[in-house]
C-alpha positions in Angstrom: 0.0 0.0 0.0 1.1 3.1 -1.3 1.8 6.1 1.9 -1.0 9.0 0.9 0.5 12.5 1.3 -3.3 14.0 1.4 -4.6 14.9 4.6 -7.7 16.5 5.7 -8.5 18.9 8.3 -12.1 20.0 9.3 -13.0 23.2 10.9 -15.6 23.0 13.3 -18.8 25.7 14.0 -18.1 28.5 16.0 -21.7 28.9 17.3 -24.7 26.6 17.4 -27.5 27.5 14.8 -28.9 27.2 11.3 -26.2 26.4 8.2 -26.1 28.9 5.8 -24.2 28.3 2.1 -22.1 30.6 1.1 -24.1 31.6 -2.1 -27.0 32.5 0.2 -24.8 34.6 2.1 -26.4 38.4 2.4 -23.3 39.5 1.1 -22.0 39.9 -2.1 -18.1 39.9 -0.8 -18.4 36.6 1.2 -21.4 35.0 -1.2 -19.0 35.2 -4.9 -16.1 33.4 -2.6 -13.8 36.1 -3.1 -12.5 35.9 0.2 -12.4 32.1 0.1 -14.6 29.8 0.7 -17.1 30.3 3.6 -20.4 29.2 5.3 -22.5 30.7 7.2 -24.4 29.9 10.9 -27.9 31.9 11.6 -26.7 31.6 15.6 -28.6 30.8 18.1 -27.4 32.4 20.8 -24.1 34.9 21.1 -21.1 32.8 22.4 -18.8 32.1 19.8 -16.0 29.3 20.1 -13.1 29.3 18.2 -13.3 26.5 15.2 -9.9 25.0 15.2 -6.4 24.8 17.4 -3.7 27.5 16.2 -2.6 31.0 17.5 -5.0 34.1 17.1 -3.3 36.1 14.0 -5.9 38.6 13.8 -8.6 40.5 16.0 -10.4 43.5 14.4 -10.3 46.7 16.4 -14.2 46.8 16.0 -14.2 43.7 17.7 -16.3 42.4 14.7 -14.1 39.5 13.3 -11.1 36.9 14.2 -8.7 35.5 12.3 -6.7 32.0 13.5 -3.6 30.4 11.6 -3.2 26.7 12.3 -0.2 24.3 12.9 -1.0 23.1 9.1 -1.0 27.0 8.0 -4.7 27.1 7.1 -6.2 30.5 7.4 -9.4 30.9 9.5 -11.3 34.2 9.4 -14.6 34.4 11.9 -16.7 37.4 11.0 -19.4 38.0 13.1 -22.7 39.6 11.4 -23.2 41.5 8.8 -21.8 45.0 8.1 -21.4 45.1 11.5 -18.0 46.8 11.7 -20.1 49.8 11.6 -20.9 48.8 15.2 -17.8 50.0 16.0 -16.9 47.2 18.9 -20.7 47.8 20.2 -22.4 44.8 21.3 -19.3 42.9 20.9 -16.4 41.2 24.0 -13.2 40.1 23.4 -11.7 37.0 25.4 -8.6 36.4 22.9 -5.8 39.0 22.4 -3.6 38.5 18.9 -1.2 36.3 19.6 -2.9 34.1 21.9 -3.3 29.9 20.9 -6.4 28.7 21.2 -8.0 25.2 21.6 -10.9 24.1 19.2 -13.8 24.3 21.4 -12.4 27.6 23.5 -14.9 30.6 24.0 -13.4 33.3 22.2 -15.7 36.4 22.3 -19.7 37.0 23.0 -21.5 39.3 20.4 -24.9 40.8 22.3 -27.5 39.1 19.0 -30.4 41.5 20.4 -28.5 45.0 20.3 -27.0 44.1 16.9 -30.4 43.2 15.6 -31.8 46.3 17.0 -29.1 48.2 15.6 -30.4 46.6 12.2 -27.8 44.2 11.3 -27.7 40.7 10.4 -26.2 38.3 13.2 -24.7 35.5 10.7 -21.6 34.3 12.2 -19.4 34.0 9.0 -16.1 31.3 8.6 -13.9 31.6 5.8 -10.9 29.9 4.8 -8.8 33.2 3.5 -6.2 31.3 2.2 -8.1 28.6 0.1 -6.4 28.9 -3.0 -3.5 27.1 -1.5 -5.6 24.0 -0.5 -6.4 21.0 -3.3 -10.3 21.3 -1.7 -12.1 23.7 0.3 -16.0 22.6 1.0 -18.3 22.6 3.3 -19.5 19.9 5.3 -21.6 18.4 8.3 -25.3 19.1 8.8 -28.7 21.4 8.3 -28.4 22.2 12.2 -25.2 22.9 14.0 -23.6 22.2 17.3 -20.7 24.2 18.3 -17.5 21.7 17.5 -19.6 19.9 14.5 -17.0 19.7 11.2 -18.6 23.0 9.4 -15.7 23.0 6.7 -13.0 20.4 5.1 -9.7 21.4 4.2 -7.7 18.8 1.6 -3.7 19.6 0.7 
């Protein structure tokens, strides 16, 4: 038997709640992939765990969005909502600094789902892979209905 120099690694969902495909995404930016392949969660409620191990390589000032590099150099952006970085860090807590490692699993920040709604935004808890051009196969897997940890996204070299 021939040694296989493929691996797979699967991202899991950062909050629990309703899948949403990328295409069906309310934004044209994330929706056409240009960023890289993503999926959407409609959360149900605002605790958001980080989807994989690696060190925290990004944290918007607005508070608004994540970004994690793993061990295997995959690129994980979380964006939480929609054109909320107008928010300006409203409704939004940090518990990660850039810098920090993280464990898959580990709560990373809280988003407040009723003031952003109120302040007319959409909640969607965005993950992309940023970097999914240099990946064989980015796609999305795992079911309808999420629980936080469930495989969301497959990475193949």
């Amino acid at each position: 038997m021939e040694p296989k120099d493929e691996w797979e690694i699967k991202i899991g969902a950062p909050v629990s709640g309703r899948r949403i495909s990328m295409a069906a995404l309310d934004d044209s930016l994330f929706a056409s992939g240009a960023m890289g392949v993503c999926c959407g969660i409609h959360p149900q409620e605002g605790a958001i765990f980080s989807p994989c191990k690696g060190e925290v390589v990004q944290l918007a000032e607005t508070k608004h969005a994540f970004g994690i590099r793993t061990a295997e150099g995959i690129e994980v952006l979380v964006h939480l909502g929609i054109d909320t970085v107008e928010m300006n860090g409203e409704g939004f807590t940090t518990l990660i600094q850039k810098g920090d490692e993280v464990k898959k699993g580990q709560l990373v920040m809280k988003m407040d789902l009723d003031k952003i709604r109120k302040a007319k935004y959409e909640t969607t808890v965005i993950t992309i892979i940023t970097n999914t051009n240099q990946f064989a196969d980015v796609h999305p897997i795992g079911a309808e209905q999420l629980v936080v940890g469930e495989d969301l996204l497959s990475i193949q070299k």
